[in-house]
VOPAGU-2260 file (C-alpha; in pm, 1 decimal, decimal comma):
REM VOPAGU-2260
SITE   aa  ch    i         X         Y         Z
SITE  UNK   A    0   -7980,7   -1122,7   -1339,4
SITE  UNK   A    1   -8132,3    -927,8   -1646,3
SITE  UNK   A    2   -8245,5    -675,8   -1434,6
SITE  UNK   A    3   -7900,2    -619,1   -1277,8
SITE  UNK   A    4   -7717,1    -617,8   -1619,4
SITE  UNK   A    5   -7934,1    -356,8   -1750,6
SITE  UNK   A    6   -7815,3    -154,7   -1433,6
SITE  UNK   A    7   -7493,1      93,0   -1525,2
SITE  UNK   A    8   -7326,5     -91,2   -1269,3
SITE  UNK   A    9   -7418,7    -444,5   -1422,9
SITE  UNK   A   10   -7291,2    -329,8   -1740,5
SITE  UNK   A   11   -6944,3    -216,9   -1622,5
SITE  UNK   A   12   -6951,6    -573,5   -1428,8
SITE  UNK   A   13   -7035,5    -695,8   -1752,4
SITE  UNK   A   14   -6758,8    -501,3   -1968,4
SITE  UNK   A   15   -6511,5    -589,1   -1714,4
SITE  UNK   A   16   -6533,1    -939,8   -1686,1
SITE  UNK   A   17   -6527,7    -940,4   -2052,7
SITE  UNK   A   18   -6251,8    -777,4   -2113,6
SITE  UNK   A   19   -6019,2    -983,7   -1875,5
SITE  UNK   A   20   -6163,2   -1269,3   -2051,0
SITE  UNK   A   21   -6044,9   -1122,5   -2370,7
SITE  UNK   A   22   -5669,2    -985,6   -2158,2
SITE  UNK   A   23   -5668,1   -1376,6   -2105,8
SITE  UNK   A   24   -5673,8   -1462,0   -2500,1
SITE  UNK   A   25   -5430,9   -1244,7   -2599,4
SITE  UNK   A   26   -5159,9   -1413,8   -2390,4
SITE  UNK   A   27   -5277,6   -1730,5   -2550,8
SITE  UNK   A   28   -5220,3   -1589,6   -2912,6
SITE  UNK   A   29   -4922,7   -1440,5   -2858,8
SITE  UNK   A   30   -4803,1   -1750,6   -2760,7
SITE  UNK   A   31   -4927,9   -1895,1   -3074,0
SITE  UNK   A   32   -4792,5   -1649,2   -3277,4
SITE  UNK   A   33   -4448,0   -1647,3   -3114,4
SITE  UNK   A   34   -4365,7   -2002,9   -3286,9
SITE  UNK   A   35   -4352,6   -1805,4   -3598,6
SITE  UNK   A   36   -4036,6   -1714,9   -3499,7
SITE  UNK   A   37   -3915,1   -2082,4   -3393,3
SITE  UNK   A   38   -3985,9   -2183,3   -3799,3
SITE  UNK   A   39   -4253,9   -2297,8   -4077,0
SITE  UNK   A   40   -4347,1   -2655,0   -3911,8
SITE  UNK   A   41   -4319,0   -2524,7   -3585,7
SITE  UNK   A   42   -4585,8   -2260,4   -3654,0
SITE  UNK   A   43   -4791,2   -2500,5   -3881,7
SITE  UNK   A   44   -4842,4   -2809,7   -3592,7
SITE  UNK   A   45   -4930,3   -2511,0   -3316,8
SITE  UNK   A   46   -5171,9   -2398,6   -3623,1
SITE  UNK   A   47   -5337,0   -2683,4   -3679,2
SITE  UNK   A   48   -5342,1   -2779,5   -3252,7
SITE  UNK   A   49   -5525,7   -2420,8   -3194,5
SITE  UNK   A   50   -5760,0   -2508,1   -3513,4
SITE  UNK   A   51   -5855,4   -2879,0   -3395,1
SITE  UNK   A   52   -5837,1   -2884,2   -3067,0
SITE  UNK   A   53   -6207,7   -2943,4   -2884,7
SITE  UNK   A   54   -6148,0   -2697,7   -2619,9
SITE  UNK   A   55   -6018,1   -2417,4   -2802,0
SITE  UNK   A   56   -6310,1   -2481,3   -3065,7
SITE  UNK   A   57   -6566,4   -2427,5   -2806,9
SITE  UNK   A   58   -6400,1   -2143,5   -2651,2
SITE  UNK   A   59   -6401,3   -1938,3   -3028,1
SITE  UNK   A   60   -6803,5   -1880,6   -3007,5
SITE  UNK   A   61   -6754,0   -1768,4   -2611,8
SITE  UNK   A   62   -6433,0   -1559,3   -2744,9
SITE  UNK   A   63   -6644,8   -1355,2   -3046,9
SITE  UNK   A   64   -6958,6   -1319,7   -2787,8
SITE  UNK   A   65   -6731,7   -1190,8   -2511,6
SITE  UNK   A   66   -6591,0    -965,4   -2761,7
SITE  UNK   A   67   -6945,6    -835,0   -2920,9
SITE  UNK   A   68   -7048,5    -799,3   -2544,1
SITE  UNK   A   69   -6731,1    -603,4   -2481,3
SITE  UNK   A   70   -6792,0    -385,2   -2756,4
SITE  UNK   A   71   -7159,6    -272,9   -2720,8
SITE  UNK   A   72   -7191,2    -228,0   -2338,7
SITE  UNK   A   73   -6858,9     -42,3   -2363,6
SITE  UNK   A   74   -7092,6     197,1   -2666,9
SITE  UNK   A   75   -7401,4     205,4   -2523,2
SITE  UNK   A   76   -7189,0     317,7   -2166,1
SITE  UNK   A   77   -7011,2     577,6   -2370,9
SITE  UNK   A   78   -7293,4     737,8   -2554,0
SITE  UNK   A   79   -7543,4     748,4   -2263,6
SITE  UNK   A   80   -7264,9     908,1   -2048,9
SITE  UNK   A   81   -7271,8    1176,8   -2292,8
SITE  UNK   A   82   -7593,3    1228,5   -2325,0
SITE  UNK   A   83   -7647,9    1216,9   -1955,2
SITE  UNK   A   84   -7338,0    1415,1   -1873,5
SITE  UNK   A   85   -7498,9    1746,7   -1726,8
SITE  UNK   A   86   -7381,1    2138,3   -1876,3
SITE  UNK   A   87   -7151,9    2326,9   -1600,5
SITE  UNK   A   88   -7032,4    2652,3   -1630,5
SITE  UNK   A   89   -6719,7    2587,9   -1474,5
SITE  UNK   A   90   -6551,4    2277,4   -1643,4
SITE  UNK   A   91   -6309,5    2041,5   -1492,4
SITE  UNK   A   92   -5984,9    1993,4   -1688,8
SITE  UNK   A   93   -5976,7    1630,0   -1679,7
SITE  UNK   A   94   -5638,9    1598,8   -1871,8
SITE  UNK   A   95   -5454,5    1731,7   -1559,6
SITE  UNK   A   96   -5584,0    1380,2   -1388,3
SITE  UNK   A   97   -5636,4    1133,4   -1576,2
SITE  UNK   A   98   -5372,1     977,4   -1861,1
SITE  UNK   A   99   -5441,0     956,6   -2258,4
SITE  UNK   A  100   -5566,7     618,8   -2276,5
SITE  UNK   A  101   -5778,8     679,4   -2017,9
SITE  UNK   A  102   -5951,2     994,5   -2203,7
SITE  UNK   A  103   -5972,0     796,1   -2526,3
SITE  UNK   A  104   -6065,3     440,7   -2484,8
SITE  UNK   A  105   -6365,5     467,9   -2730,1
SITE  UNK   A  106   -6157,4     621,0   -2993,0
SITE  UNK   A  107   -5873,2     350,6   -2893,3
SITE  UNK   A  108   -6145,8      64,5   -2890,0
SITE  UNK   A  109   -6264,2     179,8   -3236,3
SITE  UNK   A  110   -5918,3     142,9   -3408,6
SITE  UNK   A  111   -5857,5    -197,4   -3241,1
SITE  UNK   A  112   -6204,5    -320,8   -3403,1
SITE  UNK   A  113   -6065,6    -174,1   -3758,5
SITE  UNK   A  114   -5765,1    -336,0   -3698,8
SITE  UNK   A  115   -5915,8    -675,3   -3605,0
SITE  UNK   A  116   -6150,1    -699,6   -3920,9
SITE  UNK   A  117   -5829,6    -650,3   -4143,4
SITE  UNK   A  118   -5657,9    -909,8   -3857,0
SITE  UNK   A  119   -5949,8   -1137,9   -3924,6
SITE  UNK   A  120   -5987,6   -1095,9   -4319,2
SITE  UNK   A  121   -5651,9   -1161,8   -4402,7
SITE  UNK   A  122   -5563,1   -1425,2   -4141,3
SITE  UNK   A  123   -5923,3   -1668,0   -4008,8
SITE  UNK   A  124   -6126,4   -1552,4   -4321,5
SITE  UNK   A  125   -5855,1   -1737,5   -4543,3
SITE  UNK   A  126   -5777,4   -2009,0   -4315,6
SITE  UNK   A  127   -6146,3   -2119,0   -4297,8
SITE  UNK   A  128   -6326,2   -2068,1   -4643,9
SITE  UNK   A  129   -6017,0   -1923,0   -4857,7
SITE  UNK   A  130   -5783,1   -2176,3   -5081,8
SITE  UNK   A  131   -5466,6   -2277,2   -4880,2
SITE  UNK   A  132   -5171,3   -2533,8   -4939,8
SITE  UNK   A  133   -5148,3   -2772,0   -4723,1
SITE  UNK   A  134   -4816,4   -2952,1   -4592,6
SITE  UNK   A  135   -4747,8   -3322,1   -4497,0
SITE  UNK   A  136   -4590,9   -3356,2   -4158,6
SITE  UNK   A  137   -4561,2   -3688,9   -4057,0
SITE  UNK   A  138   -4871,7   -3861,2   -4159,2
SITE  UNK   A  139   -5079,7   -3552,7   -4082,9
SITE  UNK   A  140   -5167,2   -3305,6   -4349,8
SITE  UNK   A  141   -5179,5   -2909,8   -4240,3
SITE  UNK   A  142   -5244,9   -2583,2   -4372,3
SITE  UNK   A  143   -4931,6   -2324,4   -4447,6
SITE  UNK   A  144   -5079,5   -2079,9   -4254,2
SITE  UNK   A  145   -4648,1   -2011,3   -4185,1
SITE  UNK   A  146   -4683,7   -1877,8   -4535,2
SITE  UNK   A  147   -4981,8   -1727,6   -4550,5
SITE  UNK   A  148   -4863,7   -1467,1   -4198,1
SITE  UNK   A  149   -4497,7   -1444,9   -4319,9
SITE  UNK   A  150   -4631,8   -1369,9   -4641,8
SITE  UNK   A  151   -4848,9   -1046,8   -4538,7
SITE  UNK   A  152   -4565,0    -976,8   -4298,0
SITE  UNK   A  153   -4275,5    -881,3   -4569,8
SITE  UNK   A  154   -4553,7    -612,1   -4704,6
SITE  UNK   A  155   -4403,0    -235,8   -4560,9
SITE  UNK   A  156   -4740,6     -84,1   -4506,9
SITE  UNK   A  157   -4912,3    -383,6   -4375,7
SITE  UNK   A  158   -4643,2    -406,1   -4108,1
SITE  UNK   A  159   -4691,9     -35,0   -4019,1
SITE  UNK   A  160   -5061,1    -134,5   -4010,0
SITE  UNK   A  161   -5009,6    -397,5   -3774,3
SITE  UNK   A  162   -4781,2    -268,1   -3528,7
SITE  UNK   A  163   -5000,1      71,5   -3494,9
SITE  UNK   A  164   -5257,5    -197,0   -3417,6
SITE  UNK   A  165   -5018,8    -333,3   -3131,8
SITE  UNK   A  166   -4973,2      21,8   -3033,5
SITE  UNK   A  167   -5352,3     111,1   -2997,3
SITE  UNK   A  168   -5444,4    -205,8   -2808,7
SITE  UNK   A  169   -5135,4    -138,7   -2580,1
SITE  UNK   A  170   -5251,4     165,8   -2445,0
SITE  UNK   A  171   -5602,6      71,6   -2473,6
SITE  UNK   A  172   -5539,2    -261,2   -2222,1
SITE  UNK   A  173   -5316,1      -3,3   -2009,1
SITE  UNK   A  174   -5580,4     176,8   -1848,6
SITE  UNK   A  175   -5843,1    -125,4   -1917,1
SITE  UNK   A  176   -5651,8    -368,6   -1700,6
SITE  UNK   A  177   -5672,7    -129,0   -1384,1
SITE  UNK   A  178   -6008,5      23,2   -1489,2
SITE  UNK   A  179   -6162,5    -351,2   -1519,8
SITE  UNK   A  180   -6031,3    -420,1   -1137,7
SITE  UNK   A  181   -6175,1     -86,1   -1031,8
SITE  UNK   A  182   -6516,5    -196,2   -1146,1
SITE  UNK   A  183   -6493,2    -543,1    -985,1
SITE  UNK   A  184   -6409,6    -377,1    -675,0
SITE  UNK   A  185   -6065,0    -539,2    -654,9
SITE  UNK   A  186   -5854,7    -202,3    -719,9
SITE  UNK   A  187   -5770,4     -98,6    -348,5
SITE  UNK   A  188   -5462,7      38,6    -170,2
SITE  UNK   A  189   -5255,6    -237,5     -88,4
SITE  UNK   A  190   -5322,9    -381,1    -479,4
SITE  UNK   A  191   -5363,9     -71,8    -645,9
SITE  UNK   A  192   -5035,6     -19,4    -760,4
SITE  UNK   A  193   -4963,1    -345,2    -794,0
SITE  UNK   A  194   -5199,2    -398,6   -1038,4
SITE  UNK   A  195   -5086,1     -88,1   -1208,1
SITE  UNK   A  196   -4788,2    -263,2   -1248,5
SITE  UNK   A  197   -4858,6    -559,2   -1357,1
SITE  UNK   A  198   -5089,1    -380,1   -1620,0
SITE  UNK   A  199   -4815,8    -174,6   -1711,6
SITE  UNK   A  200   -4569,6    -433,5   -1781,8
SITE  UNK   A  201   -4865,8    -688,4   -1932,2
SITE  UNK   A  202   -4947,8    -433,1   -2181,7
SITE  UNK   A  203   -4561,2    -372,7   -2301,7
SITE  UNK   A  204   -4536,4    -704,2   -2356,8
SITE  UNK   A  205   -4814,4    -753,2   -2525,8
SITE  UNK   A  206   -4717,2    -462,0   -2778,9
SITE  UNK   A  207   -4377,3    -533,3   -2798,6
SITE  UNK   A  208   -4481,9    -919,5   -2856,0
SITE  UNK   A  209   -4724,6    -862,1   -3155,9
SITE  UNK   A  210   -4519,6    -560,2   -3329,4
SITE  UNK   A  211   -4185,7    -792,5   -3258,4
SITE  UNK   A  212   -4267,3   -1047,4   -3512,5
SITE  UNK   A  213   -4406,5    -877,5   -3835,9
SITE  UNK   A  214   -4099,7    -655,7   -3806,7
SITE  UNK   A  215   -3851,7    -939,2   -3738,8
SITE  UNK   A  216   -4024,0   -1064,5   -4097,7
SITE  UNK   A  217   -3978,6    -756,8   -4295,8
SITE  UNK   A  218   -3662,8    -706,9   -4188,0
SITE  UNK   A  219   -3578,6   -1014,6   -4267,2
SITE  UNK   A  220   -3694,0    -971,0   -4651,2
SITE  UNK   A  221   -3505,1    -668,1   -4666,2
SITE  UNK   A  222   -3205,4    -787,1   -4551,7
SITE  UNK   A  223   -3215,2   -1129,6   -4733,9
């Protein structure tokens, strides 16, 4: 197995079952953080469900190795292609081919992973070691984390911040999604568009779906 992962072809395997694992979690917090919008207790019991819950506690560790994994195959790939890449005198224009994403997913990857260390500073950080008020619903105490989002989320240049964010990983999932079947060996001619497709309209949602609800906040603050 070791010997197959340190293969080029074992590390795209690697990089591409990864990152469907990680396509797979963003649905999940999406769905999380779409109960924002349905209200403060609403968002508070889903909250506290995602924070308690056994199964979603032992799929955390599996989430930040998957992403680590993601992030230095998808590196080491990128710099040894460069290094490797041999010096022609005549030179392909690759732009006439290929899409944007597609010619920038390091520089795309590398402004998600900004993004999600001011995601995770402001939002996890707090909720696990900062000081947070807690709400009684029923006979079951929960942290505001309703106030804590919606409270980052009426703050103009955060909001720009975080929908860029939605932006970047938009594009960056729409030519991951097909290139991730491509390396699996799934991305043929009956599926091919299909999956380009489904890509396609996966990664509007999810863009849409993330930048939707910080501006449906500051709006709302600006307007109330």
């Amino acid at each position: 197995m070791s010997s197959f992962i340190n293969t080029s072809i074992g590390k795209k395997f690697l990089i591409s079952i990864t990152g469907l694992f990680l396509i797979s979690f963003l649905a999940v917090h999406l769905t999380g953080n779409l109960f924002l919008l349905a209200g403060q207790e609403s968002f508070n019991l889903v909250a506290h469900f995602m924070a308690t819950d056994r199964v979603i506690s032992f799929m955390e560790p599996l989430l930040a190795v998957g992403f680590l994994l993601h992030i230095v195959f998808t590196a080491y790939l990128t710099i040894t292609n460069q290094f490797k890449r041999p010096q022609k005198f005549a030179k392909v224009d690759h732009r006439q081919t290929s899409s944007w994403p597609s010619q920038n997913m390091f520089v795309l990857g590398g402004l998600i992973f900004i993004f999600l260390v001011l995601h995770l500073s402001n939002f996890w950080y707090q909720m696990q070691f900062g000081e947070m008020d807690y709400i009684l619903y029923g006979d079951i105490w929960v942290q505001d984390a309703y106030s804590l989002v919606t409270g980052k989320f009426i703050i103009w240049w955060y909001v720009l911040i975080y929908v860029a964010g939605a932006v970047f990983l938009g594009l960056h999932l729409l030519h991951g999604f097909k290139s991730a079947f491509f390396s699996l060996g799934l991305y043929n001619k009956v599926w091919g568009g299909r999956l380009m497709l489904i890509g396609a309209i996966y990664s509007i949602i999810i863009t849409v779906g993330f930048s939707l609800i910080p501006v449906y906040f500051l709006i709302g603050h600006l307007t109330g």
